[in-house]
C-alpha positions as CSV (number, residue, x, y, z in Angstrom):
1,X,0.0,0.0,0.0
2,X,1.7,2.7,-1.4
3,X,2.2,6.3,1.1
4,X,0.7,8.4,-1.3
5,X,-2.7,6.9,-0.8
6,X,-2.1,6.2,2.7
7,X,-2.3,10.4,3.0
8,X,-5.0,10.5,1.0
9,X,-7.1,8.7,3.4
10,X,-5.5,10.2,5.9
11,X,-6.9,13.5,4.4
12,X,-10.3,12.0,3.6
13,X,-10.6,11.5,7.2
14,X,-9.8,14.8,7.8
15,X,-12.3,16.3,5.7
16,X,-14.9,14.0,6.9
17,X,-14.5,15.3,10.5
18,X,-14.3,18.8,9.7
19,X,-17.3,19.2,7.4
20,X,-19.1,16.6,9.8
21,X,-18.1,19.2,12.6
22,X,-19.0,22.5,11.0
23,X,-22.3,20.4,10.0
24,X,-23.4,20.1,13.3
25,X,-22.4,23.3,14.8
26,X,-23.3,25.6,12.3
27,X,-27.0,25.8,13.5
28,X,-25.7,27.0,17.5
29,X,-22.9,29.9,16.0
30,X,-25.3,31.4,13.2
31,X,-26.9,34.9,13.9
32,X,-29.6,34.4,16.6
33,X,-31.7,36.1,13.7
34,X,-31.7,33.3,11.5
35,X,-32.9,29.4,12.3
36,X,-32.2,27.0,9.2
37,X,-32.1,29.9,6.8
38,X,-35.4,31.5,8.0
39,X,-35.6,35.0,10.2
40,X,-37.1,34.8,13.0
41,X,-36.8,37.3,16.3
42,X,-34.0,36.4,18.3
43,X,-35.2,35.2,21.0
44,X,-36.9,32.0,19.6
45,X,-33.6,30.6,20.1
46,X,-34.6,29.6,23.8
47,X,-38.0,28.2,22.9
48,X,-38.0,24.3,23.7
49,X,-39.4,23.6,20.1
50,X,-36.8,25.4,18.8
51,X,-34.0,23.7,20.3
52,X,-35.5,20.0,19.9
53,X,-34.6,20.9,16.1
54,X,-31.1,22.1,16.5
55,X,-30.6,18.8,18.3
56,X,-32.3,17.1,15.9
57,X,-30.3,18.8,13.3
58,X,-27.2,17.6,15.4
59,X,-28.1,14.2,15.9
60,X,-28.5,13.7,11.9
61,X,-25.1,15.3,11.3
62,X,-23.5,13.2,13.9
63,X,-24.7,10.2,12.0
64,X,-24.1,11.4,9.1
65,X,-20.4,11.6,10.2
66,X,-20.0,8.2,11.1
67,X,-21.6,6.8,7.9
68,X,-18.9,9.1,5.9
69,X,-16.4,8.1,8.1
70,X,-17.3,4.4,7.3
71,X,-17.3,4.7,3.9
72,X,-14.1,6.7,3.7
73,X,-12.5,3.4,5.7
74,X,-14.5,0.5,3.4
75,X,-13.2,2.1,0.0
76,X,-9.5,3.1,1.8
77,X,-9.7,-1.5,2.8
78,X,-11.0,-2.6,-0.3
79,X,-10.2,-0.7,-2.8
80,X,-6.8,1.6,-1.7
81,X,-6.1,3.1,-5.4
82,X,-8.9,4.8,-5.5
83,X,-8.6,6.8,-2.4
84,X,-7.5,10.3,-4.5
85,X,-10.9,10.2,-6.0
86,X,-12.1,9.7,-2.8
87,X,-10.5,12.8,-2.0
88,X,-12.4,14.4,-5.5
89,X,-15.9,13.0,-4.8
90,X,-16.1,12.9,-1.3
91,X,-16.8,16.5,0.1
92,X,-19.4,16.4,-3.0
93,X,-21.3,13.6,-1.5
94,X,-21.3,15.2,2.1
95,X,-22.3,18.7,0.7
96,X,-25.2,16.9,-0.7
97,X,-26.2,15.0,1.8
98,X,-25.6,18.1,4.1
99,X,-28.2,19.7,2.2
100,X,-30.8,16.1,3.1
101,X,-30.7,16.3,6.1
102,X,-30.7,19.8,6.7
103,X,-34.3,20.4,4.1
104,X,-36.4,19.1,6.4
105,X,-35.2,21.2,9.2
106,X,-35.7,24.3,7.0
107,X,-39.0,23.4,6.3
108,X,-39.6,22.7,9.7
109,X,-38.5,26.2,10.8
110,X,-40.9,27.4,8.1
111,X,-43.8,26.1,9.5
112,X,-42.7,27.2,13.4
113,X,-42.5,30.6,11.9
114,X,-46.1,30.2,10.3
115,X,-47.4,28.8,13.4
116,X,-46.4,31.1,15.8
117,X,-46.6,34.0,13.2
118,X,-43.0,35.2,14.4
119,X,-42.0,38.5,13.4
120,X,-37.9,39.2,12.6
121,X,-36.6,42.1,14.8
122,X,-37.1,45.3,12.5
123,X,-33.6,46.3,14.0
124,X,-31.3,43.8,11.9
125,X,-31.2,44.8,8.5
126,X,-28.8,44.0,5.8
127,X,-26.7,46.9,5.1
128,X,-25.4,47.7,1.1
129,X,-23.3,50.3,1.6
130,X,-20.9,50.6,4.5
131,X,-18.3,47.8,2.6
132,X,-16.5,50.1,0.7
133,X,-17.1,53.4,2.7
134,X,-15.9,51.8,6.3
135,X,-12.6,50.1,4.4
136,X,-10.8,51.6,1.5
137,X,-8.4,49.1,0.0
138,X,-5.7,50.6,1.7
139,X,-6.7,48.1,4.8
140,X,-5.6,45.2,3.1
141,X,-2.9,43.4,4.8
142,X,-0.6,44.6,2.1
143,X,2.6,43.0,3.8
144,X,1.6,39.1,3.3
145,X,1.3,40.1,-0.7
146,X,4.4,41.8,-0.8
147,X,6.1,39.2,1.2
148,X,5.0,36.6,-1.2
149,X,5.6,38.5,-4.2
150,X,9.6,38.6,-2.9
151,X,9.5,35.2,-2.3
152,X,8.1,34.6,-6.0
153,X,10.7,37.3,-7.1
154,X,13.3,34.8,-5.1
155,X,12.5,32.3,-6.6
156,X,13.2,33.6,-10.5
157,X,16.3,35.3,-9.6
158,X,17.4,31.6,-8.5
159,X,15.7,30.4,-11.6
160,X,18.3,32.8,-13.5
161,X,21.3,31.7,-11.7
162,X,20.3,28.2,-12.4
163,X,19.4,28.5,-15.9
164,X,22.5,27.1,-17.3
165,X,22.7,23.9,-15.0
166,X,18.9,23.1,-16.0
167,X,18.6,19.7,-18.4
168,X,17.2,20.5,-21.4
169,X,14.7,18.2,-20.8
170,X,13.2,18.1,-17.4
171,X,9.9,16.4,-15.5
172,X,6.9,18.9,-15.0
173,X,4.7,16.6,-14.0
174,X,4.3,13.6,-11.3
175,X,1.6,10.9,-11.2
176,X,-0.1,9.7,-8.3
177,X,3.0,7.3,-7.7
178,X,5.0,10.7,-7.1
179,X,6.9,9.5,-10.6
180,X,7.6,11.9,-13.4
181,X,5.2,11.1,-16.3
182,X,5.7,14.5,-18.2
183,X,8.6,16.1,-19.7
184,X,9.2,19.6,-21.0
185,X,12.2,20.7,-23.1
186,X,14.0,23.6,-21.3
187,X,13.0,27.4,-21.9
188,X,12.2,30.5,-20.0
189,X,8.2,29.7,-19.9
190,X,8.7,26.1,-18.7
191,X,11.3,26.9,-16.0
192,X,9.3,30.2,-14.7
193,X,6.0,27.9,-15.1
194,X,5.6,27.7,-11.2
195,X,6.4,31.4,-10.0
196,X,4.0,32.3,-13.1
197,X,1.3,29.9,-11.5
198,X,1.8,31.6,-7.8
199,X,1.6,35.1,-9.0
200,X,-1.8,34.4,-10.9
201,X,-2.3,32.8,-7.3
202,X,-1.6,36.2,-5.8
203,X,-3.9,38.4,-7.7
204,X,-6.7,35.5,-7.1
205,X,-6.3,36.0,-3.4
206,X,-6.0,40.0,-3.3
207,X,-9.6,39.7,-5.6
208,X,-11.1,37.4,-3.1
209,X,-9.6,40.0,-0.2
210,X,-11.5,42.4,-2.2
211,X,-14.4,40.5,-2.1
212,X,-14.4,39.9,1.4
213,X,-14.5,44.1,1.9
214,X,-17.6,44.3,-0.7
215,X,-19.4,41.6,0.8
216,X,-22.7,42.7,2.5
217,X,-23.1,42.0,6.0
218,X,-25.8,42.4,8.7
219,X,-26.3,45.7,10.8
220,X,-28.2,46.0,13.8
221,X,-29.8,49.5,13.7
222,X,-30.4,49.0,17.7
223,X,-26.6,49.6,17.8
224,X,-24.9,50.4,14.6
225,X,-21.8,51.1,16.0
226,X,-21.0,47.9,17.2
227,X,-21.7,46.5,14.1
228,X,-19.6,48.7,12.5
229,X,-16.8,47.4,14.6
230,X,-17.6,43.6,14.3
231,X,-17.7,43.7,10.4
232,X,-14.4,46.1,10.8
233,X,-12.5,43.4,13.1
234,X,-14.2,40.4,10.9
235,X,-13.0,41.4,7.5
236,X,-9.3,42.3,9.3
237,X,-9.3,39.0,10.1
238,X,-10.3,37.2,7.2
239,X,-7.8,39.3,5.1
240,X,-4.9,38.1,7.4
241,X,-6.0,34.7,6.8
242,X,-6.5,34.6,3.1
243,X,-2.9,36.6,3.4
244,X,-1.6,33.9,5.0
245,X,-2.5,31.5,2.7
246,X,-1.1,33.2,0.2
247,X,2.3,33.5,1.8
248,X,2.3,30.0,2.3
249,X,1.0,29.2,-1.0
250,X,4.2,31.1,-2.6
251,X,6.4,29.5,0.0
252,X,5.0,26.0,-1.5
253,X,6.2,26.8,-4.6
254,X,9.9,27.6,-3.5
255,X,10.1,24.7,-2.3
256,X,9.3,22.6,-4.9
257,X,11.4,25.2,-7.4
258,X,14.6,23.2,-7.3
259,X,12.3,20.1,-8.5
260,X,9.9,21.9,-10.9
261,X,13.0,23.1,-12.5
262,X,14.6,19.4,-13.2
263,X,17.5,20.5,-10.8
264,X,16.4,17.6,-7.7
265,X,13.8,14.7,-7.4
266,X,10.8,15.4,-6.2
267,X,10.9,13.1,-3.1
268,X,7.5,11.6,-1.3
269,X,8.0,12.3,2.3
270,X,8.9,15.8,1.8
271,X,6.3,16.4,-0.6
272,X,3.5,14.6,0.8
273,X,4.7,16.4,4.7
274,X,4.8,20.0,2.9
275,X,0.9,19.2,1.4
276,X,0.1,18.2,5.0
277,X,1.3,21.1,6.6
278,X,-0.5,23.6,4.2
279,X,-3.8,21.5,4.2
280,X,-3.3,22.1,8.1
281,X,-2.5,26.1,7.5
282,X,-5.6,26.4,4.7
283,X,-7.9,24.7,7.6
284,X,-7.5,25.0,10.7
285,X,-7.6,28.8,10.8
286,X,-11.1,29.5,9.1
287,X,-12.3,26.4,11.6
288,X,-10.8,28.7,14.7
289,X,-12.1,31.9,13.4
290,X,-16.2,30.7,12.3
291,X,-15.9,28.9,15.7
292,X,-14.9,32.3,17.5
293,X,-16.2,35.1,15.8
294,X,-19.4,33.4,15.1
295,X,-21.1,34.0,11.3
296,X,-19.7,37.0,9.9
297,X,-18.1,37.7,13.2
298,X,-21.3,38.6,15.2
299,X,-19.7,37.2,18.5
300,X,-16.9,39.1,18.4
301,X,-16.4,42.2,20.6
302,X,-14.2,44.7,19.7
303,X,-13.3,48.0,20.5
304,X,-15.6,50.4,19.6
305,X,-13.2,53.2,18.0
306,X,-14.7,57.2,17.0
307,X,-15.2,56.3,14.0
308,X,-18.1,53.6,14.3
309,X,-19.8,55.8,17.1
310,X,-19.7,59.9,15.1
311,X,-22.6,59.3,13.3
312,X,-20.5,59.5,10.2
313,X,-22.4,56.4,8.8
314,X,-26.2,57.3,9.8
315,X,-27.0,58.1,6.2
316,X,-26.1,54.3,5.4
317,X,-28.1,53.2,7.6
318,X,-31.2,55.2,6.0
319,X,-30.0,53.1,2.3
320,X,-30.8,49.6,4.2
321,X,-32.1,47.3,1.4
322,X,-34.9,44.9,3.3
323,X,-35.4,42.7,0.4
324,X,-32.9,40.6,1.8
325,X,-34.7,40.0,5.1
326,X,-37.9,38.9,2.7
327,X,-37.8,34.7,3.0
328,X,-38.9,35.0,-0.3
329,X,-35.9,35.8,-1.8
330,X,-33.9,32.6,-0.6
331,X,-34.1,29.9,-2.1
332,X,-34.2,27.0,0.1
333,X,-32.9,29.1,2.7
334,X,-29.4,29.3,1.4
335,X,-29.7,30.8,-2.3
336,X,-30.4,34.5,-2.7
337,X,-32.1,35.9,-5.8
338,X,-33.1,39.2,-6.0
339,X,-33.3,41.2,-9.2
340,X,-33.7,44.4,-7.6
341,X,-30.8,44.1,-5.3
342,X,-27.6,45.6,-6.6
343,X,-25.2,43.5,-4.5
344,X,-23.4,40.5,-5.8
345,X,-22.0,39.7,-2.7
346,X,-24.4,39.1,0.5
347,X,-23.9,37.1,3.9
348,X,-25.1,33.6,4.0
349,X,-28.1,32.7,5.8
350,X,-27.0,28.9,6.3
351,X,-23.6,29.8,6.7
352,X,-20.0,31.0,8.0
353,X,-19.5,33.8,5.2
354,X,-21.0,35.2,2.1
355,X,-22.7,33.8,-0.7
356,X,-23.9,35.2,-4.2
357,X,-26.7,37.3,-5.2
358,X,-27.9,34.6,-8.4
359,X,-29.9,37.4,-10.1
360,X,-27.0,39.5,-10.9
361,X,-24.9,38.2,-14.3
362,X,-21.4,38.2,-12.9
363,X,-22.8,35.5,-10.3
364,X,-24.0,33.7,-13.1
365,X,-20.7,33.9,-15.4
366,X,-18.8,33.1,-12.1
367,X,-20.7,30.1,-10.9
368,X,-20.7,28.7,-14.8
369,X,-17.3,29.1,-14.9
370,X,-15.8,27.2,-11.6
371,X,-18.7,24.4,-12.8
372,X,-16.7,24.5,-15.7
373,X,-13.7,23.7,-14.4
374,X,-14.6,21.5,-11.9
375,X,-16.1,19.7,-14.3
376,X,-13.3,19.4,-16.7
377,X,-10.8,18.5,-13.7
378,X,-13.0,15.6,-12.3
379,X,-13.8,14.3,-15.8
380,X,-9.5,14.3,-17.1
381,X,-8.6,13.3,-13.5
382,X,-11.4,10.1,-13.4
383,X,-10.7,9.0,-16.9
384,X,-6.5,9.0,-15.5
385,X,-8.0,6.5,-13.0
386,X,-10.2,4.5,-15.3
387,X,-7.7,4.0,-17.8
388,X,-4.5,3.4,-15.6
389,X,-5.3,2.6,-12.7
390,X,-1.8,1.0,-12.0
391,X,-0.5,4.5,-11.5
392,X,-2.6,5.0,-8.2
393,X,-1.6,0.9,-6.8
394,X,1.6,1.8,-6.7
């Protein structure tokens, strides 16, 4: 049984415990405003019915975990090669059957609301404005881009020094088996492929950074200040994280240089440590942080600085779109559509961050063309497996 696969389950396990976690906690660290993507006043929350279903909810995720868990073990016994598709498929198959057993608890809420003719507190409302006027772009965490650009930068200076001692023919690409199956004569594109590939990665994570500022959260118009201040401390953080990511995305990269340049083997333990370590570094952090600061960072408490409390951003607070407190607009709970709502970016109902207005285009180009990719990636990466399925026993 090769090691290669052997961390491949060992990441399939990891992935089943964390989505399996953040299933069954996600209902107890959402907004006390929203119950299975419906609003409701806050105070439901300590209604008896009310909790029976977030248990309920709990106790289905908790089995649901097991029964991944089982299966992830089962295929990793009987069948070890295919344990990197495992890795493909299986956070598709959780996601969807997240989504069963988590329906009937939105319908569920649906009726409670009906029932008991609950009314959301007027006093939350989603703000559209106060992204982009609270946080210029100069509040990006600048110093993790520019570190990883010199790192990039390092790492074609060395790529220049080396050019000489480079084969003329080199490996660019490993199979499954961590063997070179692909070979690329030497030339400035081919050696400079990999710094090329982690500064496209860089301007990918300062968009998302961006995104992260534009993205519409919640404001309490009971205390607007302290909103404010929560969505000012919640975006910081997210911003350091994606900047770390990034830094040790292009820190990745170096390592693997002297290999992705034909200049050393590209050796399994190293290789399969290094992926470990950043799986653990992408991970762990969002984990800590939805855990902490709650959805959108609603549990956190920060200072509240001059600036949230002059009154500078009353007139905001007068633009409040309430379309997306309407139930009607979310689909299922978790998909908003609203043609009359400017935003592209909103905060999730059923989850730790933001989500997509669907009624604007650029959602629509966006989300047809990452199921695009994926598509084409799972499709060339399954037929691999089908047709030589030797590589992965190895």
């Amino acid at each position: 049984m090769s090691l290669f696969n052997s961390v491949m389950f060992g990441i399939n396990i990891l992935i089943v415990l964390l989505m399996g976690g953040m299933t069954i906690v996600t209902p107890y660290i959402l907004r006390r405003s929203l119950l299975f993507g419906t609003r409701v006043p806050e105070a439901v929350h300590e209604q008896p019915e009310v909790k029976a279903l977030k248990k309920q909810y709990a106790v289905r995720g908790l089995v649901l975990l097991g029964v991944m868990a089982a299966a992830a073990i089962l295929q990793f016994v009987l069948l070890p090669g295919a344990t990197m598709l495992t890795v493909m498929y299986l956070p598709l198959i959780y996601a969807a059957l997240s989504l069963v057993i988590y329906y009937p608890c939105h319908q569920e809420a649906i009726a409670m609301k009906q029932k008991n003719n609950w009314q959301p507190d007027p006093r939350i409302k989603a703000d559209t404005s106060s992204a982009l006027i609270k946080q210029t772009l100069k509040g990006l965490p600048w110093s993790w881009y520019i570190a990883s650009l010199i790192v990039l930068l390092g790492i074609c200076a060395y790529a220049a020094y080396q050019y000489p001692h480079i084969p003329n023919r080199f490996p660019t690409h490993w199979g499954p088996d961590m063997q070179p199956d692909k070979y690329s004569d030497k030339s400035v594109l081919t050696v400079l492929t990999m710094p090329l590939i982690g500064f496209a990665m860089i301007i990918v994570f300062i968009l998302s950074n961006v995104a992260i500022f534009k993205m519409k959260l919640q404001v309490s118009t009971e205390n607007p200040a302290l909103s404010f201040a929560q969505h000012r401390l919640y975006r910081r953080i997210l911003s350091h994280y994606l900047g770390l990511i990034t830094l040790a995305t292009a820190v990745g990269i170096a390592l693997m240089a002297p290999s992705s340049m034909g200049l050393a083997n590209l050796e399994t333990v190293p290789f399969l440590t290094g992926l470990t370590v950043y799986l653990l570094l992408t991970i762990i952090p969002i984990v800590i942080i939805s855990l902490k600061a709650g959805q959108s960072g609603f549990k956190l408490k920060p200072a509240i600085l001059p600036k949230d409390a002059d009154g500078k951003y009353a007139p905001v607070l007068k633009e409040v779109f309430s379309g997306r407190d309407d139930d009607r607009f979310w689909k299922l709970g978790l998909f908003y559509y609203n043609k009359e709502d400017p935003s592209v970016f909103v905060e999730d109902r059923f989850g730790l961050n933001g989500g997509l207005n669907y009624a604007r285009l650029s959602a629509k180009l966006f989300v047809a063309l990452m199921t695009a990719i994926l598509v084409v990636t799972y499709a060339t990466i399954t037929v691999l497996w089908a047709t030589a399925p030797e590589q992965f026993l190895r």
